[in-house]
C-alpha positions as CSV (number, residue, x, y, z in Angstrom):
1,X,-75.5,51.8,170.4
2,X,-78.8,51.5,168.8
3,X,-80.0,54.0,171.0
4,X,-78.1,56.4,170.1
5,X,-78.1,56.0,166.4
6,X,-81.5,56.2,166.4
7,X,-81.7,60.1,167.5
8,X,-78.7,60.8,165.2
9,X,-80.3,61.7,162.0
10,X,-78.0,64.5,160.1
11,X,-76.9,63.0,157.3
12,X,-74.3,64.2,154.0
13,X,-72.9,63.5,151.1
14,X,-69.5,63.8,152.7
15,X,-68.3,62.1,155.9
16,X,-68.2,64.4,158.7
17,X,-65.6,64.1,161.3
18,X,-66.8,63.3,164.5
19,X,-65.2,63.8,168.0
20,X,-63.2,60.5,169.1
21,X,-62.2,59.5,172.3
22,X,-58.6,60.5,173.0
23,X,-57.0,57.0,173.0
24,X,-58.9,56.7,169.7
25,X,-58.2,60.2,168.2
26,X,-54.2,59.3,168.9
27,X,-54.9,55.7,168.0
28,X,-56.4,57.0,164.1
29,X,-54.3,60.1,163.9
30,X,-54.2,61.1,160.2
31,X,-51.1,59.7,158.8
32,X,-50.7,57.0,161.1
33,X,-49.3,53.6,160.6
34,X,-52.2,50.4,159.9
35,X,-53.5,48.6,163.2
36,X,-52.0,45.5,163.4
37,X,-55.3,43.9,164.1
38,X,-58.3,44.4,162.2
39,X,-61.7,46.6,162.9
40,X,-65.0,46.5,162.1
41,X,-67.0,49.2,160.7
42,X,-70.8,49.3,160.6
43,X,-73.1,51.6,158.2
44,X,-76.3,51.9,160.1
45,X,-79.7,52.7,158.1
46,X,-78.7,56.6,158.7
47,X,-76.2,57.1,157.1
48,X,-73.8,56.8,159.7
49,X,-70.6,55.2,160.4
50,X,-69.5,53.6,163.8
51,X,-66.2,51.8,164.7
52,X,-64.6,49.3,166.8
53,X,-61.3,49.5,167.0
54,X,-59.6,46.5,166.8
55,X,-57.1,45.5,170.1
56,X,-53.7,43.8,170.3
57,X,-55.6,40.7,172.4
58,X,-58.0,40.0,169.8
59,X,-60.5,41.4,170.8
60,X,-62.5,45.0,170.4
61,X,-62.9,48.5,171.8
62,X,-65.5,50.4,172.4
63,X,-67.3,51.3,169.1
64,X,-67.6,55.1,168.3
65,X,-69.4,57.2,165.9
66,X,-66.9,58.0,163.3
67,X,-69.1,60.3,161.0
68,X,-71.9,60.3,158.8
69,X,-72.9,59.8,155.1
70,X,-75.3,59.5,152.3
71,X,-73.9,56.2,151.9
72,X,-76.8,53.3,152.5
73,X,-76.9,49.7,151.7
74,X,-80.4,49.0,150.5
75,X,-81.1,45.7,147.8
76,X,-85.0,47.2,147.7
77,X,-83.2,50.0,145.8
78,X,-80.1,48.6,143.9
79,X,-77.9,50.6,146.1
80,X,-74.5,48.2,147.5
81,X,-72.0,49.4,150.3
82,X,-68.4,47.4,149.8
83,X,-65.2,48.1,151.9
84,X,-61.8,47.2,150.2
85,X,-58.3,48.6,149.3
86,X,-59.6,51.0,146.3
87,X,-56.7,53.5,146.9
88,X,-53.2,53.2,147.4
89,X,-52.9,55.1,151.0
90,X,-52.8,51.2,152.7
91,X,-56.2,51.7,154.3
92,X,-59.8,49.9,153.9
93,X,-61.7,52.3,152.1
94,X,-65.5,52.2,151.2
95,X,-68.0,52.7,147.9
96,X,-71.2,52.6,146.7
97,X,-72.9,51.2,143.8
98,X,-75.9,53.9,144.1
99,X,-79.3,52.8,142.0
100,X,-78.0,54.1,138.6
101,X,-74.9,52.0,138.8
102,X,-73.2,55.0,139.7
103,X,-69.6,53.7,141.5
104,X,-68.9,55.9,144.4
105,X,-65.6,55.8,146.3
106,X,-64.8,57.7,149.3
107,X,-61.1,57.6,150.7
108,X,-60.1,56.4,154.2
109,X,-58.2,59.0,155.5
110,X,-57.5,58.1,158.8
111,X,-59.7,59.6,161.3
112,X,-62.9,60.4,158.5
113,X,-63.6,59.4,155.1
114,X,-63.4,62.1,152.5
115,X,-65.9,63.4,150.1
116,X,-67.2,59.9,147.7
117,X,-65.6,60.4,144.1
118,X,-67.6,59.1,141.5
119,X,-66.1,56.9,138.7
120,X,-67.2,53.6,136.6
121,X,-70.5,52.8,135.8
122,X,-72.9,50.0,134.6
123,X,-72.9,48.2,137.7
124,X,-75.9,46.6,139.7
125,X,-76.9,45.3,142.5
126,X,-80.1,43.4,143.4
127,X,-79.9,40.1,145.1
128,X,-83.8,38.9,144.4
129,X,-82.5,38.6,140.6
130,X,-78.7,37.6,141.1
131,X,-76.8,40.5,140.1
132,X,-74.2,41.1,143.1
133,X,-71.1,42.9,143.3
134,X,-67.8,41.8,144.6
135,X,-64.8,43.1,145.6
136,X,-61.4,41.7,145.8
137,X,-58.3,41.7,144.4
138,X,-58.0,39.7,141.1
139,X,-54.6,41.0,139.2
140,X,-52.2,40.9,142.8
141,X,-51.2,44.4,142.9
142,X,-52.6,44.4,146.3
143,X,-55.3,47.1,145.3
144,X,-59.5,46.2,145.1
145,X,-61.0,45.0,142.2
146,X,-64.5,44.6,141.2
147,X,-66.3,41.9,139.7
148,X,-69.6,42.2,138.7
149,X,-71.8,38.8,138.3
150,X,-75.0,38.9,136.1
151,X,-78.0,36.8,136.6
152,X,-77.4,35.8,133.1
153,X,-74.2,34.1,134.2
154,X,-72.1,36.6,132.4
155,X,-69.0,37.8,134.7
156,X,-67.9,41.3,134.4
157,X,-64.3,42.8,135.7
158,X,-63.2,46.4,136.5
159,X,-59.7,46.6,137.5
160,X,-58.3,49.0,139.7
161,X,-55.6,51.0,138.0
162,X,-53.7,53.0,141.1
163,X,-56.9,53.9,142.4
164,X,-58.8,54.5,138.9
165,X,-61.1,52.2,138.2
166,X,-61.5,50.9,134.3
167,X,-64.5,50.2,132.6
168,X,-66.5,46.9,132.8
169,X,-66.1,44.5,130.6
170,X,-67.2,40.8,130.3
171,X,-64.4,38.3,131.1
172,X,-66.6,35.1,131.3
173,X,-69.8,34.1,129.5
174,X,-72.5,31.6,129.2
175,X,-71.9,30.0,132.5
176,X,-74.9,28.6,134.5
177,X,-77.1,31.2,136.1
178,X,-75.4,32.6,139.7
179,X,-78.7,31.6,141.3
180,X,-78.0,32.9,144.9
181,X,-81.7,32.6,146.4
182,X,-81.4,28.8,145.3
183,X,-78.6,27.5,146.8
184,X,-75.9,29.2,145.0
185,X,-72.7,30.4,147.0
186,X,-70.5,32.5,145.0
187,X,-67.3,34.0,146.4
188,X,-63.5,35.0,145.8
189,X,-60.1,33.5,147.1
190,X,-56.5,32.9,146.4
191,X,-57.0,29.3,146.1
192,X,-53.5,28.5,144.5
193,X,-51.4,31.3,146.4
194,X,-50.5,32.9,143.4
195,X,-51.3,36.2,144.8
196,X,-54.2,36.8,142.7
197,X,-58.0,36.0,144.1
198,X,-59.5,33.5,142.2
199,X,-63.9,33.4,141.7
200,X,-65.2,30.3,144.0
201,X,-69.0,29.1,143.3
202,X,-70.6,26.2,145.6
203,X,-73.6,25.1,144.3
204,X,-76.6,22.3,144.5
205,X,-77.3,19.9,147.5
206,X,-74.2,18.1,146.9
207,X,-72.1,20.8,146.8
208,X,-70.6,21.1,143.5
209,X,-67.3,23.2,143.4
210,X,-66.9,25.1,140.2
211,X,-63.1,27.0,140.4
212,X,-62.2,30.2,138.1
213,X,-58.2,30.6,137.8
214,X,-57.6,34.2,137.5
215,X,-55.1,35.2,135.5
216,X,-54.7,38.7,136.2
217,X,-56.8,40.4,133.9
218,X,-59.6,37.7,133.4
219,X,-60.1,33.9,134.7
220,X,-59.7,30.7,133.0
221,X,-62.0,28.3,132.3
222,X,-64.0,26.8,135.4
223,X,-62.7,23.5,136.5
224,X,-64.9,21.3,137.9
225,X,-64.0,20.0,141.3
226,X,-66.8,17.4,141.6
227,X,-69.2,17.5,145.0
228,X,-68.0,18.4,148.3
229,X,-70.9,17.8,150.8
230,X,-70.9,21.8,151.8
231,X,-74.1,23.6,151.5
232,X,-75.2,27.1,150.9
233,X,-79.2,28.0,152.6
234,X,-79.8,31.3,154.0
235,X,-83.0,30.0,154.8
236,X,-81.9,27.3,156.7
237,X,-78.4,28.9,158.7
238,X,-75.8,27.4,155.9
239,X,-73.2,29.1,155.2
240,X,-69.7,29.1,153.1
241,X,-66.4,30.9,153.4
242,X,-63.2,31.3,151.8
243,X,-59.7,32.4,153.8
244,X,-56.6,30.8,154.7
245,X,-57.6,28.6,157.8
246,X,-54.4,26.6,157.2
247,X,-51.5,29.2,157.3
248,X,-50.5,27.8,153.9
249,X,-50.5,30.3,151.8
250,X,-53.7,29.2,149.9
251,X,-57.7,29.9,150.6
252,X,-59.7,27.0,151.6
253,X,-63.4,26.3,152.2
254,X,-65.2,26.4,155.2
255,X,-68.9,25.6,155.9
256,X,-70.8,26.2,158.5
257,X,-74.0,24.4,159.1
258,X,-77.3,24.9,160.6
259,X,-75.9,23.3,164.3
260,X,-73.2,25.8,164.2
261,X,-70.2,23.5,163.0
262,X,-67.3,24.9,161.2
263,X,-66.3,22.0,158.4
264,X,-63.4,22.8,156.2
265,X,-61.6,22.2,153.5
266,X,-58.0,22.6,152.6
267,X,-56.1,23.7,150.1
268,X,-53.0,22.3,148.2
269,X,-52.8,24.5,145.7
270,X,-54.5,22.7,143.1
271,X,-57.7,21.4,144.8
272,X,-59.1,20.5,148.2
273,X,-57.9,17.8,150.4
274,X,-60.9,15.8,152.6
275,X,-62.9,18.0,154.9
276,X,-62.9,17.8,158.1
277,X,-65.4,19.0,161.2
278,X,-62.8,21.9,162.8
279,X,-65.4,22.5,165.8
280,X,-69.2,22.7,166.8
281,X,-69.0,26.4,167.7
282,X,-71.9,27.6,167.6
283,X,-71.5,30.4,165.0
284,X,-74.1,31.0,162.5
285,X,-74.3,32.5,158.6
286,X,-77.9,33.3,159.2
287,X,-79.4,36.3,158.5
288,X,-83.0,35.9,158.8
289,X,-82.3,34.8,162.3
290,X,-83.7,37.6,164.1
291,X,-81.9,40.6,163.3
292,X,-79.3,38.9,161.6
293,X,-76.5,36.5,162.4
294,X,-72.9,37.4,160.0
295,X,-69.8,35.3,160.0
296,X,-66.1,37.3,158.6
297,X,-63.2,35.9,158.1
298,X,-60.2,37.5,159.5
299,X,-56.3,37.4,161.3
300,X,-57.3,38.7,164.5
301,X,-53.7,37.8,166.0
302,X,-51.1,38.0,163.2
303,X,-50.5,34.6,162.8
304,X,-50.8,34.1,159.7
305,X,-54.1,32.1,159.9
306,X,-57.3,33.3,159.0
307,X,-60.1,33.1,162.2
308,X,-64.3,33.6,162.5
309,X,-65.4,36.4,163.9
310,X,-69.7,36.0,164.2
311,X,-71.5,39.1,164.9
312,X,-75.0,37.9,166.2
313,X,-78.5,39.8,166.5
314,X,-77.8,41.2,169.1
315,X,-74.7,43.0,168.5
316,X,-71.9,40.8,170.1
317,X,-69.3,39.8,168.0
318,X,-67.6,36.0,169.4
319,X,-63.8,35.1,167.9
320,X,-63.0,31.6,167.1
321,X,-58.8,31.3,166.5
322,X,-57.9,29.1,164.0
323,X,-55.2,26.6,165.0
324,X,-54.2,25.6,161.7
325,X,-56.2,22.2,162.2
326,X,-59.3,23.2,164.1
327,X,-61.4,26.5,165.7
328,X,-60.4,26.8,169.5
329,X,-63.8,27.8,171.5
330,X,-64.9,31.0,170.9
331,X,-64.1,33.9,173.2
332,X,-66.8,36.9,173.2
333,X,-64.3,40.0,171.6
334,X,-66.7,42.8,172.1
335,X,-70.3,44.4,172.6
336,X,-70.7,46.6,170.0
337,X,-74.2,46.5,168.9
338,X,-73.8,46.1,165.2
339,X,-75.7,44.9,162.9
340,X,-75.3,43.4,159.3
341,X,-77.9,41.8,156.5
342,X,-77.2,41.1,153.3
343,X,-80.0,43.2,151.7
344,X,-79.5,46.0,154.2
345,X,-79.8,48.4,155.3
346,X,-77.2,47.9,158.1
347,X,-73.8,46.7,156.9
348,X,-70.6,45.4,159.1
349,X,-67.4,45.2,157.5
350,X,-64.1,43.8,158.6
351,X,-60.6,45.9,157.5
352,X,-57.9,48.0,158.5
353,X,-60.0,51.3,159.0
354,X,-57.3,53.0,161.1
């Protein structure tokens, strides 16, 4: 693919449709029902927007240009892609937090992405000082949220009201710096199964697990949940996680470490049980590892149990299935030479694009 992405260089503010294969086109017809299995879109350093449609078997199609955009993921200029449920039309949709801290959200509509509507602002994104969005959603109405985290340690919230986004305002103060170039993981999950996402933070050599409640418009107090082991060193391959490994109900914790072993830990609702090694697979959260090696978290079969998908440097993306106790091997899904960093400017993105 990175071929041709290279001598594609129109680019808009609006996604252009693009001609899709026919078992695509009828596959994404406007209108048309979710996949049942996930897909994973990459914005590329033009603008533009490929696909890989995601397969009954697990695995992935061919990936195909979908459009194009003025859309970029770039930390060198403040500017942050995410991919959520912003708009109630049961599609993954994406935004943009553009240098100004302009939000920008263009709708999924099935075979393109219309026009970006701008709404909130005072948002930032720049990962050298700490200030990261993320998306997810916090009250349970099964719509995206944002949460914006200050290097300050001050936590921001915007809900999403039916698609509208409110203001920002600040829901937690005074906690310790989110210092994420020095060992600080930060990251959301229904921990308790309440249906509501909860904010996660894994910090220090030891691990130490600080847990935010949310309570639907806000989040509790942290509660300290002492030192786990897990690491987080994007200089050295580690790497954490949150999903529902288990089929419980409730996100746990996964770490994966420099050797490539997934280690986990699982939720009861109210804390984490022992961790356990759950396979030496081989997958890395590394991406300063040539072009970049990204781990997601998805239910490529429908069982109920969130699996690993890595996508490595060099564009293939390998699927570990979660058990409920352990990772079977992993199986390679899919060529599709994508690419993802944190800082940009390519970006991959798990969902139900389709």
């Amino acid at each position: 693919m990175a071929g041709d992405v290279k001598c594609q260089t129109a680019r808009a503010k609006a996604f252009r449709r693009a001609p899709l294969s026919s078992a695509l086109a009828l596959a994404v017809a406007l209108g048309a029902p979710a996949a049942a299995q996930p897909d994973l879109l990459c914005l590329t350093d033009l603008g533009q927007v490929w696909i890989a449609p995601g397969e009954t078997n697990g695995l992935f199609g061919a990936s195909t240009l979908l459009g194009d955009t003025s859309f970029a993921h770039d930390a060198s200029n403040h500017q942050q892609a995410l991919a959520g449920s912003f708009l109630p039309n049961g599609r993954t949709d994406l935004a943009m937090v553009d240098r100004g801290g302009q939000l920008l959200v263009a709708e999924n509509l099935g075979d393109a992405f219309a026009e970006a509507v701008a709404q909130s602002d005072g948002f930032d994104f720049d990962t050298l000082n700490g200030d990261v969005v993320l998306a997810g959603d916090v009250d349970g109405d099964g719509l995206t949220d944002l949460i914006q985290i200050r290097t300050s340690g001050d936590v921001e919230l915007a809900l999403n009201r039916d698609g509208l986004f409110e203001a920002l305002r600040v829901v937690l103060s005074g906690q310790a710096p989110f210092d994420f170039g020095g060992g600080s993981w930060v990251g959301l999950g229904d921990h308790d199964g309440d249906g509501r996402e909860d904010l996660l933070r894994v910090s220090g050599p030891e691990g130490r697990i600080q847990w935010w409640r949310s309570t639907g418009d806000g989040f509790e107090p942290a509660r300290e949940m002492g030192p786990s082991g897990f690491r987080f060193d994007l200089l050295a391959g580690w790497g954490i996680r949150t999903g529902d490994f288990s089929g419980n109900g409730k996100a746990d914790v996964l770490c994966l470490t420099e050797f490539g072993e997934a280690w986990v830990m699982v939720s009861n609702g109210a804390g984490w049980e022992s961790h356990g090694n759950w396979g030496a697979l081989g997958f890395h959260d590394a991406p300063l590892k040539g072009r970049g090696w990204t781990v997601f978290v998805a239910d490529m079969d429908g069982d109920g149990r969130d699996d690993l998908l890595c996508l490595t440097e060099f564009g293939d993306v390998w699927w570990a299935r979660s058990t409920g106790s352990a990772f079977a091997p992993p199986v390679r899904a899919a060529w599709t030479g994508f690419q993802s960093h944190p800082a940009g400017p390519f970006q991959t993105f798990v969902g139900r694009f389709r």
